[in-house]
N, C-alpha and C positions, 0 to 999 in steps of 0.2 A: 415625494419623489420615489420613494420606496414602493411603496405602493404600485406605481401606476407600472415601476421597474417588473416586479414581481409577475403582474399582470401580462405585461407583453411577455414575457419570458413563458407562460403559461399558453398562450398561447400559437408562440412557435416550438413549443417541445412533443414529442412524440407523447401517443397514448400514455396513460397511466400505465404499469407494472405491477402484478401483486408478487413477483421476484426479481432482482435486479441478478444479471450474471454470474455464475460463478467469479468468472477471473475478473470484474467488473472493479474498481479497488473505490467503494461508496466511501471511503473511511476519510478518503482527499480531500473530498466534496464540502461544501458552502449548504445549511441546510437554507435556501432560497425562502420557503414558506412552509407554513405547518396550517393544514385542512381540515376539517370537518366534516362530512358528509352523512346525510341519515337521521342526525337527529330531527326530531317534532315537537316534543315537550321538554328535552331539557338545552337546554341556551348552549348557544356554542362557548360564549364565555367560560361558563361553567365548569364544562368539558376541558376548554383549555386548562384551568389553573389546575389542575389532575397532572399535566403533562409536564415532563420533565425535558422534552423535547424543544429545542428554541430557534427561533428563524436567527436565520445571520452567525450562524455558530457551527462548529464544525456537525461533520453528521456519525453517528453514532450508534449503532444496530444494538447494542447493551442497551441503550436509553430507549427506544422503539419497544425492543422485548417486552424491559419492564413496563413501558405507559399502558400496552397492549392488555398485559395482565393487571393493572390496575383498572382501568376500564372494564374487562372483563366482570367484574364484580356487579357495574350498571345497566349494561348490556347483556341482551342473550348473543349477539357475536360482533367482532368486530375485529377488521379484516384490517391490512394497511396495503397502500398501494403507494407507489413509487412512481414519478415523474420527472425526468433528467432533462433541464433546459442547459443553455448556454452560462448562464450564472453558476447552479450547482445541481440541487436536487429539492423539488417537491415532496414532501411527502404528506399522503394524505389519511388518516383514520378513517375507515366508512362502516357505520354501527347500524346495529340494528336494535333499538328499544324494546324493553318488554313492555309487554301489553297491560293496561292500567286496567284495575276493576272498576264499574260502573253502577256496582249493587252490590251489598252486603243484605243477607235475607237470612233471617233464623226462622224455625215454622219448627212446631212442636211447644213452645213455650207457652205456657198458661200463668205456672209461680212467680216467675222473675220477667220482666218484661224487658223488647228491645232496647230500651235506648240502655237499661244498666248491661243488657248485654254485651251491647255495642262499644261502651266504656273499659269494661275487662274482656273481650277479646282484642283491640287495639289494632282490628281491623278494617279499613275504612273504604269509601269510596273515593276513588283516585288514587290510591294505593299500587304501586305495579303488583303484576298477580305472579306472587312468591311462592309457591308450594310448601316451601317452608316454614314460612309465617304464618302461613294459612293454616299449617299444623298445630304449628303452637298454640294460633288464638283456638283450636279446638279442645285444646289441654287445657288453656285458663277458663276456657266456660266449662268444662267438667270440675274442676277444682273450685270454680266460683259454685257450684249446685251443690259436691260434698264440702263445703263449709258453712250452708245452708241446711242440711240435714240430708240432701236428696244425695247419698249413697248411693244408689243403683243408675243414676242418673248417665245417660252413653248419649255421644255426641258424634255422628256422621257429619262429612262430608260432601256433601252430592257435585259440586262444581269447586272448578278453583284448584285442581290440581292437573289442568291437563293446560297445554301452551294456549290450545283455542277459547279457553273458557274467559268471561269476562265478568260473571260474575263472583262471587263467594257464597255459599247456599251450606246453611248448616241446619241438618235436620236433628229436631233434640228429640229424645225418651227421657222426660224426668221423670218417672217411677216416683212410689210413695216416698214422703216427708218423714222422716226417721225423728222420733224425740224418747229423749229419757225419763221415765217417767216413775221411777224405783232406782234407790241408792243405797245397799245394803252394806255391811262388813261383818264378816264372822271370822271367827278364832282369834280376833286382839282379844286381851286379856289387861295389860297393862295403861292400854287409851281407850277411850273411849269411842265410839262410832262418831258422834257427835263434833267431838276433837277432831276423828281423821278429815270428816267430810269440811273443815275446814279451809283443810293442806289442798284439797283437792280441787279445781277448777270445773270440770267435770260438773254440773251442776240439772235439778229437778225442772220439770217444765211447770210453770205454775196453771193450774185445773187442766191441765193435759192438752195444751193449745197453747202458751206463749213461753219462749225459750226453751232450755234442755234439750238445744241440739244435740244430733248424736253424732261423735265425731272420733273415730276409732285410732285415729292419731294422738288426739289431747288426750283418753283413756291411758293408751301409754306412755304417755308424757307422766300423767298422777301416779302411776305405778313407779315411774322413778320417784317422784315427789316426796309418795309415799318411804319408799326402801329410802332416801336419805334422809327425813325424820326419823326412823327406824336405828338408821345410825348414828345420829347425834347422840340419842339417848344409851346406844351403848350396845345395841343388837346389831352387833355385826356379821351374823348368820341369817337376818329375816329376811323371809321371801316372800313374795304379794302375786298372786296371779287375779285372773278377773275370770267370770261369767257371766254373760248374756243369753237373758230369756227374753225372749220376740211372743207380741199377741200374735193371732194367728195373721192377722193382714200385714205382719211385718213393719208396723206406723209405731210401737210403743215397746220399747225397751226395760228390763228392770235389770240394771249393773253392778253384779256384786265381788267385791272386793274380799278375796280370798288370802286371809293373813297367818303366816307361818311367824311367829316373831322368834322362837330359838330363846337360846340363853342370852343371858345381858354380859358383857365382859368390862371388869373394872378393873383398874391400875390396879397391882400388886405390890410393886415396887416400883421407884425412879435411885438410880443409881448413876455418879458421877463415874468418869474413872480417866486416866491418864491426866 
């Protein structure tokens, strides 16, 4: 009965509104029905349970505000229009979707292939096309290359950031394959090399092809590693820097670990007091 109520009332009421009057007092009003308009792919359903806006209940312009800008988030716009029958007041959201991608396309990739790239950028087809997202999944495939060894490795964009675009198009430069392939230490005096390269993660590529990624992060990670071994034992002054020598094609690193270890400092005394 509601229903069919709503209906005829809809269609004896004046045009839609996208302002109702100043002096207009909406606040009085029965909200009649609550609309949808616009959407394609996501269910009116949907839409609704976002809304905080309810048929049969008073009407409320605070509650409109807020659904408007919660919807905002789904939407690239979405407008409200107003329709005042004999019962109370229509009111209707009319949205406009963003545009879904149709193709995710990487080109430049020879080392790592699509589908693992496709897995850590977490960009996908049917995706709405987020400029944002689009961003990021280009920071995870540069981060997925330098945890890989490939360092120099730079990740364009070509499509995917402009409203018309439908696809996602990331063109790669992975530059050479970085490994370590030399692990030195000079000036310890009281550990041994062998010892340190224990503490360290950091590790050799074995016959210069498998492992001993180079990875200029975990280097500084062992450099603390190092300096609190350093301190356990009582050198509370040792300092560790590092050097890196590159063959000339920049593919083969030798990393050596520069040790200052200072004096050792030991209890002198423990004294109670009070």
């Amino acid at each position: 009965w509601c229903t069919i109520v709503c209906m005829t009332a809809l269609a004896l009421g004046d045009e839609p509104e996208s302002q109702l009057p100043a002096d207009f007092d909406a606040e009085s009003l029965t909200v009649v029905a609550v609309q949808i308009e616009g959407n394609q792919t996501i269910s009116t359903h949907k839409i609704m349970s976002k809304l905080e806006l309810r048929a049969n209940r008073p009407f409320k312009q605070a509650l409109v505000e807020k659904d408007v800008r919660r919807l905002s988030g789904d939407f690239v716009d979405v407008k409200t229009l107003y329709q005042r029958v004999p019962q109370g007041l229509i009111v209707i959201y009319r949205v406009v979707e963003r545009p879904t991608l149709s193709e995710v396309v990487y080109q430049g990739n020879d080392k790592i292939n699509s589908r693992k790239l496709s897995e850590e950028c977490g960009v996908r087809p049917g995706d709405l096309v987020d400029p944002v997202e689009i961003g990021e999944g280009r920071r995870r495939i540069e981060e997925l290359y330098r945890s890989k060894g490939f360092n120099h490795a730079q990740v364009k964009v070509l499509e995917g950031y402009e409203p018309e675009h439908r696809r996602a198009v990331y063109q790669i430069h992975e530059g050479p394959r970085q490994r370590v392939t030399g692990i030195k230490f000079v000036g310890q005096k009281v550990v041994s090399g062998p010892r340190l390269k224990t503490i360290i993660q950091t590790k050799s590529a074995w016959f210069w092809m498998f492992g001993g990624t180079y990875d200029p992060d975990k280097i500084d990670a062992d450099i603390d590693r190092l300096v609190a071994y350093y301190h356990a034992l009582g050198y509370w002054d040792a300092r560790i820097s590092r050097e890196v020598h590159w063959n000339d094609d920049q593919t083969h690193a030798t990393v050596t670990f520069v040790v200052q270890e200072g004096p050792r400092f030991s209890v002198r005394e423990i004294r109670f007091e009070g």
